[in-house]
C-alpha positions in Angstrom: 171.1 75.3 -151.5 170.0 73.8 -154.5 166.4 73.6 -153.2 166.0 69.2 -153.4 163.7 67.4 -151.4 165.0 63.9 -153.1 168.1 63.9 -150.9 165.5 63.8 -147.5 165.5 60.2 -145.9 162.8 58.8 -144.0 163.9 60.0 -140.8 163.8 63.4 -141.8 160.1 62.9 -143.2 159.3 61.0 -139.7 160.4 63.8 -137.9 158.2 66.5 -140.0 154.7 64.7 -139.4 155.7 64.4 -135.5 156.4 68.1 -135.2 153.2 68.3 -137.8 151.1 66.1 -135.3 152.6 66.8 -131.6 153.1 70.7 -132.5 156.0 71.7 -130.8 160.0 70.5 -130.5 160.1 69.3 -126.7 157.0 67.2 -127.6 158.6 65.3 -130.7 162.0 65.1 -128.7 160.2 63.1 -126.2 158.5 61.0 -128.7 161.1 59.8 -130.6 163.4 59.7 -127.6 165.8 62.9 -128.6 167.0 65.9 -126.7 165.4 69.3 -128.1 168.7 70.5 -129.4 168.8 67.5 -131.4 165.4 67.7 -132.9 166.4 71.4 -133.6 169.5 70.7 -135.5 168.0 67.9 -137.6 165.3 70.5 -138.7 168.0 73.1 -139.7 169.6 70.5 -141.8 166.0 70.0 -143.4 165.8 73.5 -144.2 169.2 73.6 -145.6 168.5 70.2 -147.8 165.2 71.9 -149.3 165.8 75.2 -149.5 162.9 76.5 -147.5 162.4 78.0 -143.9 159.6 75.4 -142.8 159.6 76.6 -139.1 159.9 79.7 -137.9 159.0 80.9 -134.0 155.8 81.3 -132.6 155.9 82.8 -128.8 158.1 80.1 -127.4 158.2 77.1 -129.3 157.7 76.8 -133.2 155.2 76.4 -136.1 155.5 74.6 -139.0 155.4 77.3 -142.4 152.8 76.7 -145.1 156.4 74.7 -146.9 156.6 73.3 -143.7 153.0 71.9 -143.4 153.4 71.2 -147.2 156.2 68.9 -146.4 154.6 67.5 -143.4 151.4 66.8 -145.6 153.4 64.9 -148.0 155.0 62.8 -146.0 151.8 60.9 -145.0 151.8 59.2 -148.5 155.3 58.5 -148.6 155.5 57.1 -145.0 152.1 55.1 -146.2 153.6 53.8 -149.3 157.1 52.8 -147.3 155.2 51.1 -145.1 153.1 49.4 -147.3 155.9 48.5 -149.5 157.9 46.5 -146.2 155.0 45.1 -145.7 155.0 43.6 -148.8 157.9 42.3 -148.7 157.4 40.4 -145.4 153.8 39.3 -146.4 156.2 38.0 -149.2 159.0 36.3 -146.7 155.5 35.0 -144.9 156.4 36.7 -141.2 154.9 39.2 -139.5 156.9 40.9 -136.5 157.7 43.5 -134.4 156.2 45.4 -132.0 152.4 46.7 -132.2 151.2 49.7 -129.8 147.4 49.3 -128.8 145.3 51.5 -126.5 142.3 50.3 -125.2 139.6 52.0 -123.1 138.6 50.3 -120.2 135.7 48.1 -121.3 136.7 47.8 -124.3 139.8 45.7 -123.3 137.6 43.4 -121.2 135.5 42.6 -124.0 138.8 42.6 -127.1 142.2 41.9 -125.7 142.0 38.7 -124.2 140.3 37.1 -127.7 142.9 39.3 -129.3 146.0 37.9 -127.0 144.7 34.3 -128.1 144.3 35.0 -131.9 147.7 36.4 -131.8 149.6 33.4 -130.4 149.3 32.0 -134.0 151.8 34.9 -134.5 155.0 34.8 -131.7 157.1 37.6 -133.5 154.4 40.0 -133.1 154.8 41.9 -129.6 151.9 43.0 -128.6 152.3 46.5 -125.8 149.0 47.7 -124.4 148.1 50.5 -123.2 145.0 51.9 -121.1 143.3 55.0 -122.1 139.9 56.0 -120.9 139.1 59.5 -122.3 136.4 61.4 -124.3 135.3 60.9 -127.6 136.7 63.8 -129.2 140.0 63.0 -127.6 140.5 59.1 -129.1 142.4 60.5 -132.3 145.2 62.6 -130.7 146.1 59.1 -129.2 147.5 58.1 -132.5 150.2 60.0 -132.0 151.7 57.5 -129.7 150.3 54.5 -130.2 149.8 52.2 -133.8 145.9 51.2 -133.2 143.5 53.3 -131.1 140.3 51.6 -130.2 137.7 53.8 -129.9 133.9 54.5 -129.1 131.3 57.5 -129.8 127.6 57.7 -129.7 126.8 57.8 -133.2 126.9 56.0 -136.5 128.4 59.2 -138.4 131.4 58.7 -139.3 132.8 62.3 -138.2 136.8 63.1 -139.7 139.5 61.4 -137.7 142.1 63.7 -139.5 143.2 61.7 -142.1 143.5 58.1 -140.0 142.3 54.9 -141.2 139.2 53.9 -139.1 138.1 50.3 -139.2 134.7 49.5 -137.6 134.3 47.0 -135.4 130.9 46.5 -133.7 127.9 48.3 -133.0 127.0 47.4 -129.1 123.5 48.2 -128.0 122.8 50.3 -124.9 120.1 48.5 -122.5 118.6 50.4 -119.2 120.7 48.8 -115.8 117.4 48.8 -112.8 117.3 47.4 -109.5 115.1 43.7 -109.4 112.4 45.3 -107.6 111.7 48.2 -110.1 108.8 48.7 -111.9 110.3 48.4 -115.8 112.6 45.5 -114.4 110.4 42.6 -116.0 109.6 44.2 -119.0 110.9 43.1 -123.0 112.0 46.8 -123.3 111.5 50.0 -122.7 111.0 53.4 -124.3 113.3 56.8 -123.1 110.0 58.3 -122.0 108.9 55.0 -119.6 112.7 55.7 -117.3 113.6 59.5 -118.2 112.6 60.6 -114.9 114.3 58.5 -113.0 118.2 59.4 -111.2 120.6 58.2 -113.0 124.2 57.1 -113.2 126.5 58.1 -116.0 129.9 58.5 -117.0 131.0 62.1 -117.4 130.0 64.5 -119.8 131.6 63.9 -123.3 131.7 60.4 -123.2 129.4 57.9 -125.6 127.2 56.6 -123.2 126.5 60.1 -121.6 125.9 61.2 -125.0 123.5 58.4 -125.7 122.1 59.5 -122.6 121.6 62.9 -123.4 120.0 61.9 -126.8 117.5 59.9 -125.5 116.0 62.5 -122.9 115.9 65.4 -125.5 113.5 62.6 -127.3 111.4 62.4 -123.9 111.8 66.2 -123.4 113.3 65.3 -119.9 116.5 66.2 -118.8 118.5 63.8 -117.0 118.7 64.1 -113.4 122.0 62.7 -112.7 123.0 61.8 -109.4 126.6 60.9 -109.9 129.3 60.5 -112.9 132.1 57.9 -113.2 133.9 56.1 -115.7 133.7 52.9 -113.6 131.0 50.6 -115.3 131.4 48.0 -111.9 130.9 51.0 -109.8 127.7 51.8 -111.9 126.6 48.2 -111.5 127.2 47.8 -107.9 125.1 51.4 -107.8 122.2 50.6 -109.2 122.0 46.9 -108.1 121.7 48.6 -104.2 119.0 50.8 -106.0 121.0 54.0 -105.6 119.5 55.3 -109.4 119.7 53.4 -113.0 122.1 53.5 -115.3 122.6 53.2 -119.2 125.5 50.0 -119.8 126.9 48.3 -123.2 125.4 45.1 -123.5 128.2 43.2 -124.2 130.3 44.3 -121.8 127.9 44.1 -118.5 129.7 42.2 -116.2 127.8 39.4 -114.9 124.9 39.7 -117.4 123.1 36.5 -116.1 124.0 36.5 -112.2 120.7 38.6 -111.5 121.9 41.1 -109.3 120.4 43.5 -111.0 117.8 43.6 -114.4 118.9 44.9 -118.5 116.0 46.0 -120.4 117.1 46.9 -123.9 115.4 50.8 -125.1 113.5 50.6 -128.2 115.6 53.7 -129.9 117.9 52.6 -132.6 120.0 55.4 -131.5 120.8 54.2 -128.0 124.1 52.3 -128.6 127.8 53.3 -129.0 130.2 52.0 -131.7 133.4 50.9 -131.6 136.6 51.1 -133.8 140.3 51.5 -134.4 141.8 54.4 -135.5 145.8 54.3 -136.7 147.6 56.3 -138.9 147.3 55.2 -142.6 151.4 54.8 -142.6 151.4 52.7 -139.6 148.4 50.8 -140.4 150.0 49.7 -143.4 152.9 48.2 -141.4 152.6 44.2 -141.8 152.5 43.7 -137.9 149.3 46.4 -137.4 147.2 44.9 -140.6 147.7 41.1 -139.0 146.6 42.6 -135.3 143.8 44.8 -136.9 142.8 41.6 -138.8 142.4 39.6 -135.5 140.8 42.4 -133.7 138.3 42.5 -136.1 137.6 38.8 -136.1 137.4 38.9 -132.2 134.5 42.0 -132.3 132.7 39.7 -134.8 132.4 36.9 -132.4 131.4 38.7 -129.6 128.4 40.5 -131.5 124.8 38.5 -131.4 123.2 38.7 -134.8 119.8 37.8 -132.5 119.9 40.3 -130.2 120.2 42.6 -132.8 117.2 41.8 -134.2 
């Protein structure tokens, strides 16, 4: 073994930042549609190519060596500058194809994908496959695993690490207070947390943006929230508190129905009480031609859906 990286090919690299990512050999098998024993032998002849043990067992599956992670690490900035050099050269031939993964969260795709599906007719060879994933905010990034562009939401403006992904903001989306007509804040310009904290509300489960906003707001008042029921359903929460069953916290934007009066939006004055939203894709797909043009119109859709007036 003469100890050479230089003779690895970008499969080989591919396959080191899967098992680097996904963590064990049945999981990269599956996602790059391979049996175990194949995944196995291409890391054996890896090993042989480099000279290095970069896995070695761990109870029953297998961890990747410091050489191993090493390799893994690396690989990021060659995969990135692969991509980024094809891309090139298509930007060159003026065409942008292939196929582009996307996962949305649920009201996220009301409010995005069909301004994004428009935008992207301008671009036929680009094949757009969706995917619908409503989880936590912590749990957004591991989603890049399997899909090119993850759009995402948390609480905050911090930009917390994403593990090395590109992140491209997208639009900061004000959280109003959802009452029933007849209640007493329903006719006022806005409220503060302290005026509605002791109301029952309805909130998604724990973890999730607008819970978190949620809880923000009520350690301000120095209530906590007495929550009556949790969903991820924002129709079910509208259909809730329109038949005065509690309030509810709701993204402006993507209220259903925001003028048909069935029920009243009075923004909080908290600068905090909003979520934000943005995709998330690993800096070697994201250089891919086909993700920058679909990251490009995604960005130009969440630019005409925000309301520089209602920002204030």
């Amino acid at each position: 073994m003469d100890g050479s990286w230089r003779g690895l090919d970008r499969a080989h690299l591919v396959l080191l930042r899967e098992l680097a990512d996904r963590g064990s050999v049945s999981a990269v098998a599956r996602a790059t549609g391979r049996t175990p024993s194949a995944v196995s032998q291409q890391l054996k002849v890896i090993q042989r190519q480099v000279g290095a043990e970069l896995v070695q067992r761990s109870g029953r599956g297998v961890r990747l060596t410091d050489a191993g992670r090493a390799l893994a690490d690396g690989a990021v900035g060659v995969l990135t500058a692969w991509a980024e050099a094809e891309s090139a050269w298509l930007a060159y031939r003026t065409e942008a194809s292939g196929r582009v993964r996307i996962a949305f969260f649920h009201s996220a795709s009301e409010l995005l994908l069909p301004g994004l599906l428009e935008r992207l007719r301008a671009f036929p060879q680009i094949a757009l496959e969706f995917g619908d994933e409503d989880v936590g905010q912590t749990e957004f990034a591991p989603l890049t695993r399997d899909y090119d562009i993850v759009v995402a939401h948390r609480s905050d403006q911090r930009r917390t690490a994403r593990g090395g992904l590109r992140v491209v903001q997208l639009l900061r989306e004000p959280m109003d207070v959802a009452v029933p007509l007849g209640h007493r804040v329903a006719g006022r310009r806005s409220v503060a947390p302290a005026d509605v904290m002791d109301e029952n509300w309805i909130a998604p489960p724990e973890g999730f943006p607008i819970d978190r906003v949620l809880t923000a707001i009520a350690a301000q008042a120095g209530v906590a929230p007495r929550v009556l029921l949790r969903t991820t359903h924002l129709p079910l929460m509208e259909r809730l508190v329109a038949g005065g069953h509690g309030i509810a916290l709701l993204p402006r934007y993507t209220t259903r129905d925001r003028s048909a009066g069935r029920f009243a939006l009075v923004p909080l004055r908290d600068e905090r009480a909003a979520r934000y939203l943005g995709a998330l894709a690993r800096p070697d797909r994201a250089a891919r031609q086909a993700v920058r043009v679909v990251l490009d119109q995604l960005t130009a859709v969440a630019a005409s859906v925000t309301d520089p007036a209602e920002e204030g």
